[in-house]
C-alpha positions in Angstrom: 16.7 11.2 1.6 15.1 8.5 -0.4 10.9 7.8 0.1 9.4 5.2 1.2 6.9 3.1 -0.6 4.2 0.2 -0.3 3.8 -1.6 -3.2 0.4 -3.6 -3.4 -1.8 -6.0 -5.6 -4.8 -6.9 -4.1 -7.8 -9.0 -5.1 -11.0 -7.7 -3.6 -13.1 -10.9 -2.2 -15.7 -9.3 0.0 -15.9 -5.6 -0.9 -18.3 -4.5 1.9 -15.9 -6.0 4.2 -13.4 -4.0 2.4 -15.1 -0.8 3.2 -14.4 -1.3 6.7 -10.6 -2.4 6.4 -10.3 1.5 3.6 -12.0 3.3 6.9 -9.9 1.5 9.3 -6.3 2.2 7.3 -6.8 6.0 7.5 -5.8 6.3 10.9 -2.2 4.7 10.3 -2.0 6.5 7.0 -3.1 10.1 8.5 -0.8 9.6 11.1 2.3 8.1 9.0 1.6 10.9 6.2 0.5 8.1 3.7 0.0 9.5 0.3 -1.6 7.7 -2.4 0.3 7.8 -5.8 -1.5 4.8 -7.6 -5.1 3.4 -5.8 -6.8 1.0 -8.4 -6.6 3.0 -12.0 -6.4 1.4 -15.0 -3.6 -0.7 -16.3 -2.2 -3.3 -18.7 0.1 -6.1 -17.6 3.0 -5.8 -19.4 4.5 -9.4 -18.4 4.2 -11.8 -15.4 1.0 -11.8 -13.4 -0.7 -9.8 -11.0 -3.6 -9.0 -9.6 -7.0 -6.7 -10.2 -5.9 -4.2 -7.8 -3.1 -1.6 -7.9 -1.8 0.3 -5.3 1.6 2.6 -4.6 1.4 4.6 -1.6 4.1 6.8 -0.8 5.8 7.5 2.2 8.6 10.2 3.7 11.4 7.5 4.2 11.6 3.6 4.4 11.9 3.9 7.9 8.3 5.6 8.3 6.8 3.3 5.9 7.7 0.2 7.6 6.4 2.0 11.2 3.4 2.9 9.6 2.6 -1.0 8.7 3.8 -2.2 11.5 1.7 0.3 14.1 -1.1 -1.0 15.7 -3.3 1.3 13.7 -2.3 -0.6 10.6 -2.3 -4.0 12.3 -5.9 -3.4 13.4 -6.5 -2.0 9.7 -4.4 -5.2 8.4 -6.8 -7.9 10.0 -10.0 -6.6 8.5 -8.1 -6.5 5.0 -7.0 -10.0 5.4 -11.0 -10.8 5.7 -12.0 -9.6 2.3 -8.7 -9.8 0.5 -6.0 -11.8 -0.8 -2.8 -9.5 -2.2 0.8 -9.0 -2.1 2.5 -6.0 -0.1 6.5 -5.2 -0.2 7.4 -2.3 1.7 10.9 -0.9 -0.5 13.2 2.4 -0.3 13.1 4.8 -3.5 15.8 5.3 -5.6 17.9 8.7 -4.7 20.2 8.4 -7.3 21.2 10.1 -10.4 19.0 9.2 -13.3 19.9 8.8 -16.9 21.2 11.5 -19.2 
């Protein structure tokens, strides 16, 4: 069965405010199995734009990702974020496929 993934770039506009919306998202994310693959490392765009944040969190299927954002743990999580940042979240199913020779 294919994962599950988020797939965010976030700019940071208030980071004490942030603080509260990371200790706020660990409820959903505990409770969904969250695990973080990518969370703000370095990295070089390549082409197009993004922004200064990074983040690729990993999930057991599409169908637990999308209950994990739309839970009212993340919600609650979701409206603090929304306070001290401004970023771009798609929620997409991992490839299961067979990959090239």
């Amino acid at each position: 069965m294919a994962k599950g993934y988020w797939i965010a770039h976030v700019d940071v506009v208030e980071p004490d405010a942030y603080k509260a919306y990371v200790a706020a998202n660990a409820a959903a994310f505990g409770k969904y199995g969250a695990k973080f693959l990518v969370r703000a490392g370095r990295y070089e765009l390549a082409e197009g734009a993004t922004k200064s944040r990074q983040v690729v969190i990993e999930f057991a299927d599409y169908e637990t990702a999308l209950a994990c954002y739309r839970s009212p743990e993340y919600q609650l999580a979701k409206s603090l974020r929304n306070a001290a940042s401004l970023g771009d979240l798609v929620i997409v199913e991992g490839y299961d496929g067979p990959q090239p020779a």
